[in-house]
N, C-alpha and C positions, 0 to 999 in steps of 0.2 A: 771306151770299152763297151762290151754288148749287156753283159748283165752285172749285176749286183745280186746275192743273196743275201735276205737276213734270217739268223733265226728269232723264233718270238716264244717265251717260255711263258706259259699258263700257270700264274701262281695266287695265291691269296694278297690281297687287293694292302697297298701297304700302311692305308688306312686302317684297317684292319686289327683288334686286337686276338694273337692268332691261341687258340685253345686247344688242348688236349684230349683225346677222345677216352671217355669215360673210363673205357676198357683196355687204355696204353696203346691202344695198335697204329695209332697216327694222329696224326693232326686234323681235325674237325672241318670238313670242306662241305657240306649240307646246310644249305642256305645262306652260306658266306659269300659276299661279291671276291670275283674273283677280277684281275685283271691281265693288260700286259706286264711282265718283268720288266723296272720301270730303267734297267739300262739298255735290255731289249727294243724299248722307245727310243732312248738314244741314237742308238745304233741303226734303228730306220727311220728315223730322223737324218739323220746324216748322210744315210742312202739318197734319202729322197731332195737333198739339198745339192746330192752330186750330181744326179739329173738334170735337175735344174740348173745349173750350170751347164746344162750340155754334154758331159766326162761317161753319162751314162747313155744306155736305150730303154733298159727296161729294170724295175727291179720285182724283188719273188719275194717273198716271206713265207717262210717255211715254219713248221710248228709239231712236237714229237708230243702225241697227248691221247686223251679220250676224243671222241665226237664234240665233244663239249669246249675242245680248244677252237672250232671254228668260231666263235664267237670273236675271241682274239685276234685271229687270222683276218677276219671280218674289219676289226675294227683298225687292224695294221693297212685293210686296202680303204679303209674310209681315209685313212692318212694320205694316203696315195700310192699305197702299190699296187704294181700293174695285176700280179697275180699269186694266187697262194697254193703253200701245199700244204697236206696236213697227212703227214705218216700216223697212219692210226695205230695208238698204243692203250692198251688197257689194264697192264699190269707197272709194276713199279720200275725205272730204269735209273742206271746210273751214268756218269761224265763219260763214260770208255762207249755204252752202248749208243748214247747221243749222237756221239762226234762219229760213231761207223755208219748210223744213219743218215748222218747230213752226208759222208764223204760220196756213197751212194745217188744221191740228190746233187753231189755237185759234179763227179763224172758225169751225169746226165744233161745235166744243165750248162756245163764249163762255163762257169762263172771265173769276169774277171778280178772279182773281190767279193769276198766272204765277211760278212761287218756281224761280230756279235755282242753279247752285255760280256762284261767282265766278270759279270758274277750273277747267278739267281740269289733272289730272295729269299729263297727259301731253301737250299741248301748251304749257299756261299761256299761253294768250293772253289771257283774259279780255277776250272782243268779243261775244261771243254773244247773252248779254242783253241785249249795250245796241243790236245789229243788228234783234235782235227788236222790241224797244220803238219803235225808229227806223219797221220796215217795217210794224210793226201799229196806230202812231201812239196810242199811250200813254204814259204817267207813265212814268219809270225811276227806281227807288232802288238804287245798287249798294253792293257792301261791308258788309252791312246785318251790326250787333252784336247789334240790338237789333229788336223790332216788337211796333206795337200797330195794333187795326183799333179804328176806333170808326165804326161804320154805313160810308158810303162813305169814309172817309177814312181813309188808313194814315201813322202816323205811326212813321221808319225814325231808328234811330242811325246813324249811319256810319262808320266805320275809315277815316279820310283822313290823311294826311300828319303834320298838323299836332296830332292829336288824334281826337275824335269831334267830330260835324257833325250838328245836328237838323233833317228833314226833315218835311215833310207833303204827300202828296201823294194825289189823287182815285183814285178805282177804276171802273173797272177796271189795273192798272197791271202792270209786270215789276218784281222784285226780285231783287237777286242777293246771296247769304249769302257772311257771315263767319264763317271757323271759331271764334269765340267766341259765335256766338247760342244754341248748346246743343248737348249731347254725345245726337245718336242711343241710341237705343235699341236690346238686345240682340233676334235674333230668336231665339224660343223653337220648339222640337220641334212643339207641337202648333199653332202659328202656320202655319207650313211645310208641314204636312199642310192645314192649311184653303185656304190660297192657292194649292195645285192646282186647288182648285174655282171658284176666282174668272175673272170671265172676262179673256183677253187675245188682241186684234185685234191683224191683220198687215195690215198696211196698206203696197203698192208705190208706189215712186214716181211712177210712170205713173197712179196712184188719184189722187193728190194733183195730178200735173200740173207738178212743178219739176223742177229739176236740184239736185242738189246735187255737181258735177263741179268739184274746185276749181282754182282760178285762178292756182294757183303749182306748178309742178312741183318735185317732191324730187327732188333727181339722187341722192345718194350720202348715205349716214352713214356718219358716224365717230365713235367712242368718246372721250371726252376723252382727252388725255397722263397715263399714269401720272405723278402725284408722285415729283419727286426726293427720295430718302432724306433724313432730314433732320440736322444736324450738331451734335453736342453741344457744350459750350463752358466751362471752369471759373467762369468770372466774366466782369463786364462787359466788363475790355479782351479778353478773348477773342470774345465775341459782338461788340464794335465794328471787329475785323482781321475776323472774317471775315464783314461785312459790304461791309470797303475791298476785300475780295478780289474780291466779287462784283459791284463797281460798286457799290455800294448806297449808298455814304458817299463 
């Protein structure tokens, strides 16, 4: 195939312990390392091991965010992609506004496979891909362990409920990765210097022509309840009274 797209989601780094902004209106992102979504690494990871194999020409990472995602963009071409986009967004989006942005990006680009994370970190919705597949009317394989291309046809393992699930499905297609399809790759010093020079498009939303204004307003956050301390016990009739204490029993 000619290309490969990924997308790359800009989230709070998952080392991270993530905090609440004083005043409930979001999550604390001012001086926090941010990083890639780290199944968004997967999934150009994977890219980039398809090339290498030959199956590819070129791959793109794309990224829906502030100015501030080029960093990420950056660090997906230290990885090895050939080129990036970065749809510039300033306000908050949600899975539907996403996946009209990428479709957008992929009429242009007619990519022969679309590789994304399963899920952000930071929302876990995991709708993204399958909204894309839906609005650009392709294949979808989600969950994916496993993958293999053989000419137009990709054949996906799957992480379902019940076990794994063997699929086969035509290409052009969307895929969404499993953090067991493979462990990214470190980016090296002299990687990072080259990937300055690689090129990366800004691209507004007005270029593109959607909205991505989401459909559900956030009133407030709040930090989970701290855990109640928890209660030591000598032995079992001990742990079964203060169980009866607690209603539990």
């Amino acid at each position: 195939m000619d290309k490969i797209l990924v997308g790359l989601k800009r989230v709070v780094d998952y080392n991270v312990r993530v905090r609440v902004k004083a005043d409930g209106t979001g999550v604390e992102t001012d001086g926090v390392k941010m990083s890639i979504n780290p199944f968004d690494e997967i999934a150009l990871e994977e890219a980039l091991r398809i090339k290498e194999r030959g199956e590819a020409n070129e791959v793109i990472v794309v990224s829906i965010g502030p100015a501030d995602a080029q960093q990420q963009l950056r660090t997906g071409l230290a990885m090895g992609a050939d080129r990036a986009i970065l749809i510039k967004v300033d306000q908050p989006t949600d899975a539907l506004g996403r996946a009209r942005a990428l479709l957008e990006i992929a009429k242009r680009e007619n990519p022969g496979l679309v590789i994304l994370g399963k899920q952000a970190i930071d929302d876990d919705n995991s709708q993204t891909a399958q909204m894309l597949a839906a609005l650009w009317n392709r294949p979808q394989a989600t969950f994916a362990s496993k993958l293999e291309l053989n000419g137009n046809m990709a054949r996906v393992v799957r992480e379902v409920d019940v076990g794994l699930e063997t699929i086969e499905i035509d290409l052009p297609a969307v895929i969404s990765v499993d953090l067991r399809l493979n462990e990214p790759r470190y980016v090296k010093l002299p990687d990072i210097m080259k990937a300055k020079k690689k090129p990366l498009d800004e691209i507004s939303l007005q270029d593109l022509g959607v909205s991505v204004a989401p459909r559900l307003e956030e009133l407030r956050f709040e930090p989970p309840a701290e855990r109640q301390k928890g209660v030591m016990v000598e032995d079992v009739a001990g742990l079964i009274a203060a169980l009866k204490d607690k209603g539990l029993l």
